[in-house]
N, C-alpha and C positions, 0 to 999 in steps of 0.2 A: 504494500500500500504506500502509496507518496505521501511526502509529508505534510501537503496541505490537506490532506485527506484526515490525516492523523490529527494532524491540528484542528483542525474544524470539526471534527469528531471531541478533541476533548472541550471544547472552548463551548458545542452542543450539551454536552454531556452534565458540564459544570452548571450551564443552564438551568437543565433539566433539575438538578439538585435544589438547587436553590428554588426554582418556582414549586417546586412540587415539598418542598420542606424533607427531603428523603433526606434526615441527617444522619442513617446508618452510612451513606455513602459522602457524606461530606468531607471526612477526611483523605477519601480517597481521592475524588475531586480534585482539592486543594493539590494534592502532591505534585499529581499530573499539570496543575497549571503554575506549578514552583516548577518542572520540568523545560514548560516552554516558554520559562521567563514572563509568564502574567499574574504578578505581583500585582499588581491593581487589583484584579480579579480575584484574588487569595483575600486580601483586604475586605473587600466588599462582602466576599460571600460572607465570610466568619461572622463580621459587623452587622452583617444582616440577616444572621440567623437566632433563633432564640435563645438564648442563654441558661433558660429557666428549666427546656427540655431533658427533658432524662439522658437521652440516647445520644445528644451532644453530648453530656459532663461527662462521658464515659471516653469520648474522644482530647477532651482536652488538653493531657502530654502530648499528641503530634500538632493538634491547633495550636494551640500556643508557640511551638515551637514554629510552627508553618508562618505564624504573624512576626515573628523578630525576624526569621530568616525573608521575608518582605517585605522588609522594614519596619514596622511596627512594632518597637518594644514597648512602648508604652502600652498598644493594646495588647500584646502579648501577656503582661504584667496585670491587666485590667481582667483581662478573662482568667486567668490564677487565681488572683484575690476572690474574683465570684465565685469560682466552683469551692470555696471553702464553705460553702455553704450546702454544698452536695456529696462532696467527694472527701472520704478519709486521705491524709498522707500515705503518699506510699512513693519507693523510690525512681519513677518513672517522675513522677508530677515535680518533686522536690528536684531532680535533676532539670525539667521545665525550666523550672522558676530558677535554678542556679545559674542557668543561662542566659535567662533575660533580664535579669539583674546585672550576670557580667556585660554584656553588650551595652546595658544603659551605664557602664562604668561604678557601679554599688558592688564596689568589689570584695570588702567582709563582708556585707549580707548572701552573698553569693557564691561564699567561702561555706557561712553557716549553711545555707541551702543544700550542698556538695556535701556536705559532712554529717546533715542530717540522711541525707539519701543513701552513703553508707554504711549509717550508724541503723535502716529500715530493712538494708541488705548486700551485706558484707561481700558479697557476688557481684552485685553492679557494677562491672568493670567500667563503662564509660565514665562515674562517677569517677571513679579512681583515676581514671586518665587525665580528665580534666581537671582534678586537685592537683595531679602531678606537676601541669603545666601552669595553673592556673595563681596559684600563689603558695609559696611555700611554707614548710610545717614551720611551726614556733620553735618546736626541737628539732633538730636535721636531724633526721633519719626514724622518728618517730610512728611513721605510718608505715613501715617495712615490715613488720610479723605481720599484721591484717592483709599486705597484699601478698606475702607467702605465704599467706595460708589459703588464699582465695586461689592463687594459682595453681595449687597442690588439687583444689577439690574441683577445679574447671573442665569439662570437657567439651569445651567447643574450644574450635580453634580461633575464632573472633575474638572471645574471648581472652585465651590465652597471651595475642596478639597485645591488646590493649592492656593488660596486667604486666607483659615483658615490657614495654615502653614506658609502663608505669613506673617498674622498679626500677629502670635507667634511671629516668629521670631524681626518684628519691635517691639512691645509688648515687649519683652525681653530686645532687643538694648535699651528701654525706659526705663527702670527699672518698668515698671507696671507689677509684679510675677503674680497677681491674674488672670487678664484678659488674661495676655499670657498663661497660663497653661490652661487657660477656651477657648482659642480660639486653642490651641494644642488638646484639648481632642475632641473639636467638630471636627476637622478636621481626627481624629483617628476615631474616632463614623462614619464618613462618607466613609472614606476608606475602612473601614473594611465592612461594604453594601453590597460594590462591588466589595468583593473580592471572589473567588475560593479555598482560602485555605481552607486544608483539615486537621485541626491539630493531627486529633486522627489518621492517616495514620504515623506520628511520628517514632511512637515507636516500631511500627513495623520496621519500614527501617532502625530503629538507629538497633534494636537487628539482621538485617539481616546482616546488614553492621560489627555490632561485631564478627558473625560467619564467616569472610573472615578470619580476625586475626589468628583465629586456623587453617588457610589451610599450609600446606606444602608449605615451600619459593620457587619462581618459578622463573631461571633466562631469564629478558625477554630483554632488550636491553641494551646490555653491552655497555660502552665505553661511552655514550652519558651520559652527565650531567649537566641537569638544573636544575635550583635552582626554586621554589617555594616558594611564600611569599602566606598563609593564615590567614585565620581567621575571626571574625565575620567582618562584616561593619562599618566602622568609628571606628574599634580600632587601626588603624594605622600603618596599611599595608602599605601604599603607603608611609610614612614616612620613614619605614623601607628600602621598594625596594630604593627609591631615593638615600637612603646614597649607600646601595649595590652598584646599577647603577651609581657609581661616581668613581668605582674601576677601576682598568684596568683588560682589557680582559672581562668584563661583559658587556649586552645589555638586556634594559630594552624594553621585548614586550609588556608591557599592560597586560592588565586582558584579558588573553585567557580562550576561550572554548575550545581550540583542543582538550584536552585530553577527556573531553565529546563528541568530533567530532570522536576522533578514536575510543572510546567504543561504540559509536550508530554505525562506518561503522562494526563493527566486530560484532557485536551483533544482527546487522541489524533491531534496533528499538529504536528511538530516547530515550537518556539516558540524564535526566538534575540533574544528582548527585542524594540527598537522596528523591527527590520527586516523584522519579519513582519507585515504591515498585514493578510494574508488571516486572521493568524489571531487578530487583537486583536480582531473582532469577537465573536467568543464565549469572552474569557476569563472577564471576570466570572460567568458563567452555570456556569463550571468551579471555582470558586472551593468553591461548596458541595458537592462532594465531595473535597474535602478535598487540596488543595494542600498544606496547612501537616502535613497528619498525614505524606502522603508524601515532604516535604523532611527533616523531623524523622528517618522512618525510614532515608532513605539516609545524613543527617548521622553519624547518630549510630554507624556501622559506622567512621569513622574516629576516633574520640572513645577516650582511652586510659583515660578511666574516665567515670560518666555522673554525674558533679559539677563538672566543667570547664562554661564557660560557651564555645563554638566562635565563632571570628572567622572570619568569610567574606568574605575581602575579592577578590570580583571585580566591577571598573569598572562593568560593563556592567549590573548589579543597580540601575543608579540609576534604569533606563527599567520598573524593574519594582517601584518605591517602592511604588506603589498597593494592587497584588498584594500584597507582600510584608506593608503595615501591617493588607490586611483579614485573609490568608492565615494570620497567624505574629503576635496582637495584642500580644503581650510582647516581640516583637523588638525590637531598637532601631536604627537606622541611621546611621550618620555620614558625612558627604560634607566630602570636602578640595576645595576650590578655592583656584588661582593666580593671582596678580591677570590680568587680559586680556592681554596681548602678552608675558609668561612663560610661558602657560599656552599658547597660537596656535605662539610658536616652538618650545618645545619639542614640541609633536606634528608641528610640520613636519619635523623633523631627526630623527623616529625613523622608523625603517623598521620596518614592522610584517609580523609574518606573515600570508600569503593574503591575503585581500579584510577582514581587520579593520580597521576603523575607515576610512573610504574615505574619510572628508571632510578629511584630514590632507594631504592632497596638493597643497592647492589655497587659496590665503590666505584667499582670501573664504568659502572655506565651514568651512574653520577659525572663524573669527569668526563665522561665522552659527549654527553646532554653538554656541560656548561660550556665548553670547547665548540660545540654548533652553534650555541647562541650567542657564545662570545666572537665568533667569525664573523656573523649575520648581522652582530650591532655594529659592527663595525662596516658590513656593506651596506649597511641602511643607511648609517650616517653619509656618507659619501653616493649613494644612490637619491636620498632624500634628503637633502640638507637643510630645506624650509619647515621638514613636517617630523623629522626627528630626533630626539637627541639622546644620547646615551648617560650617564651619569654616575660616580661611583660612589658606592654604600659608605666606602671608608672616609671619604670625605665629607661626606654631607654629614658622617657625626662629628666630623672633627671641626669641621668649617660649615657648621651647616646655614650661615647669612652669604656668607660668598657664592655657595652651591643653587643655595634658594635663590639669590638675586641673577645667576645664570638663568636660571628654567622659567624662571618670570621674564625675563626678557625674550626668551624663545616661543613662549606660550601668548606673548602680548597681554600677561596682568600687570598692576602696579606693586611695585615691590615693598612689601614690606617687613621691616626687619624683627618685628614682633609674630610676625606667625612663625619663628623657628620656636616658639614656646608651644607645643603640641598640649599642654595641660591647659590651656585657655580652650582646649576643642571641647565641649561637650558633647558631642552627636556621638549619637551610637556607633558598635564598631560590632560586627561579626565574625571577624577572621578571626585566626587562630593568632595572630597578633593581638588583640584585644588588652591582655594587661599590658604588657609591654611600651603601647602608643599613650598608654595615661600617664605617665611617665616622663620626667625634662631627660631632651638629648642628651645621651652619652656614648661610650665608648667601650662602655660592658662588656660589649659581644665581639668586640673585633679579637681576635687569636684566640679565639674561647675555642680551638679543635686541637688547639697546644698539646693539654696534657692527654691527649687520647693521640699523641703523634706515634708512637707507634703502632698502635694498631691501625692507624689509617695508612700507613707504609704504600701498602695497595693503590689506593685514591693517590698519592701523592705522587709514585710513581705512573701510574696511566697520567696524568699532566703531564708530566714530563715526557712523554712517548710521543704526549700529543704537540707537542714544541710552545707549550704552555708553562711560563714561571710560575710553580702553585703558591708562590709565597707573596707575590708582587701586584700590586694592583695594574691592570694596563694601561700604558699610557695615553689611550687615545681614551679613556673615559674623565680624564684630569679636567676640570676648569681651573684656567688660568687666572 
């Protein structure tokens, strides 16, 4: 089935739901239109369904969740507090509510939240994942016999998963290197199991994606200009959008798919950036009806007035540069990069959801990943010089007024030297960055993969195979 077929089936579907009050199926509804990127429609249905019903309160941990990850913490937070009136605690709901507490930045309550959920059941691994990451114990190492003990009685391997990345993480908080690296790798060894990636499809899609570069410039939606923050995971994107989104006239949407939403409607076959090689062959051909007019239209339904300039900062946007610059000619793009073996460990130590990002599992294709896209920002910038610019993680904490008043100047905002205070942002944040952006700049994280240098040996060497300094920031990411 194509995928306007598919779309218009659920976009019917969700319809259906809502007029007809079928809230057994509401939750499923929503999922499907957090799928194809209709956040409005998630919003609305929830907002407009009744609150008081039985067979809603019984849905309320993925609703609420369905509402923050649409943006809506508030309402998210709003429909929590009501079902207390229906619903006993239990560690689905308390894990809800520790979420969308963290997103609105009420980060002890959100602690207490986490702690209540696995103080309801000591099994709850995501609970556990998310304390891990999410603020640390009062006593380092405090919370390690409950997660080996939870790990001992586990038998799913999701499970297992998130309890091995847990005990990294406390393991690390502890200062034990040995054990946390040995409990990181087994939790990489088991991800990777169950995963579907397909690494040797690669290089085919990166060289398909190179042949767009040489196509004839195509002008596709003039006049519209958002800004675009990329780049790998955890190199600090979100750092970047926050100072951005503290400027005036800018509004921070989140890490959107649209623009993956307007090339699957035009294409009419679900496109999720470089992982679809079936369908890169006829993107460019899709290009001239109008990508950029259909991004623009679903953009601009979140947009709270239409003189805001919209920040889209989703990573994944970076394998679709090509698109995007002939697509959207006024757009601008900015790409954060970490230097090499900041940028390798920290995707190894994140646990990501589903089958995202699969090369994160495994050292050597860690370094084989950041080595493609550290090529490719380099031919972008010199392919696109109006519409992209590269930038490095290392500098923008070190110098982050210098760094910002470059991207301000590339981006056409007015610079100002108080948005590198990222603790003036209040707006919500979903990523897995979330505590960390509440936070004044620092320096924390830079050679944070130090004391695990040797067992990253592996990673350090595929850098250097690949004629890549693992230790040096490149040069062509420096503002002067």
């Amino acid at each position: 089935m194509s995928f306007r077929d598919v779309y218009l089936g659920v976009i019917s579907n969700a319809a259906e739901v809502a007029n007809g009050k079928d809230y057994a199926e509401l939750s499923r509804a929503c999922m499907m239109l957090l799928r194809y990127q209709e956040s409005h429609r998630v919003r609305e249905m929830i907002h407009g369904a009744d609150w008081d019903d039985r067979v809603l309160m019984q849905q309320v941990p993925a609703l609420s969740q369905y509402l923050w990850l649409a943006g809506d913490v508030e309402g998210s937070l709003a429909l929590l507090e009501h079902s207390k009136k229906y619903l006993h605690a239990n560690a689905p709901l308390l894990y809800s509510m520790g979420m969308a507490l963290r997103s609105a930045g009420r980060m002890d309550e959100a602690t207490q939240a986490f702690e209540a959920a696995v103080s309801m059941d000591e099994d709850f691994s995501p609970a556990h994942w998310i304390l891990a990451t999410h603020q640390r114990a009062s006593v380092a190492g405090s919370r390690l016999p409950r997660l080996r003990a939870a790990l001992q009685r586990t038998k799913s391997s999701e499970n297992a998963t998130e309890l091995l990345y847990s005990l990294h993480r406390e393991l690390d908080h502890a200062g034990e290197n040995e054990r946390a690296f040995k409990a990181l790798d087994a939790g990489m060894t088991l991800k990777r199991k169950g995963l579907k990636h397909n690494a040797s499809a690669k290089d085919a899609a990166l060289a398909k994606m190179r042949s767009w570069m040489s196509l004839t410039d195509e002008v596709g939606e003039s006049g519209f200009r958002p800004i675009f923050v990329v780049g790998m995971p955890r190199s600090g994107t979100t750092l970047l959008e926050r100072m951005l989104s503290q400027l005036p006239g800018t509004f921070s949407a989140g890490e959107l798919r649209d623009f993956e939403m307007a090339v699957s409607h035009q294409a009419n076959e679900y496109y999720r950036g470089m992982d679809d090689a079936s369908v890169l062959a006829s993107l460019p051909d899709v290009l001239a009806n109008g990508v950029g007019r259909r991004y623009r239209e679903r953009v601009e339904k979140l947009l709270p007035s239409n003189d805001v300039r919209v920040i889209d900062k989703y990573p994944g946007n970076f394998f679709s540069v090509p698109l995007i610059a002939r697509a959207l000619p006024d757009a601008r793009i900015v790409a954060v990069v970490k230097s090499p073996m900041d940028s390798g460990f920290s995707n190894l130590k994140e646990l990501f959801a589903d089958d995202a990002y699969g090369y994160s599992y495994a050292q050597d294709e860690v370094a084989e990943h950041y080595v493609a896209m550290l090529k490719l920002a380099k031919e972008f910038m010199e392919r696109y010089p109006k519409q992209f610019l590269a930038v490095s993680y290392d500098q923008l904490v070190q110098d982050p007024s210098r760094v910002l008043e470059r991207v301000c100047a590339f981006v056409d905002l007015p610079f100002d030297a108080g948005a590198v205070d990222v603790t003036r942002n209040r707006s919500a944040v979903s990523t897995a960055s979330s505590t960390q952006v509440r936070e004044k700049v620092h320096q924390g994280f830079l050679g944070n993969w130090r004391k695990y240098g040797e067992y990253l040996a592996p990673m350090q060497q595929r850098f250097e195979e690949l004629g890549v300094d693992p230790l040096a920031v490149p040069e062509f990411l420096v503002v002067e």
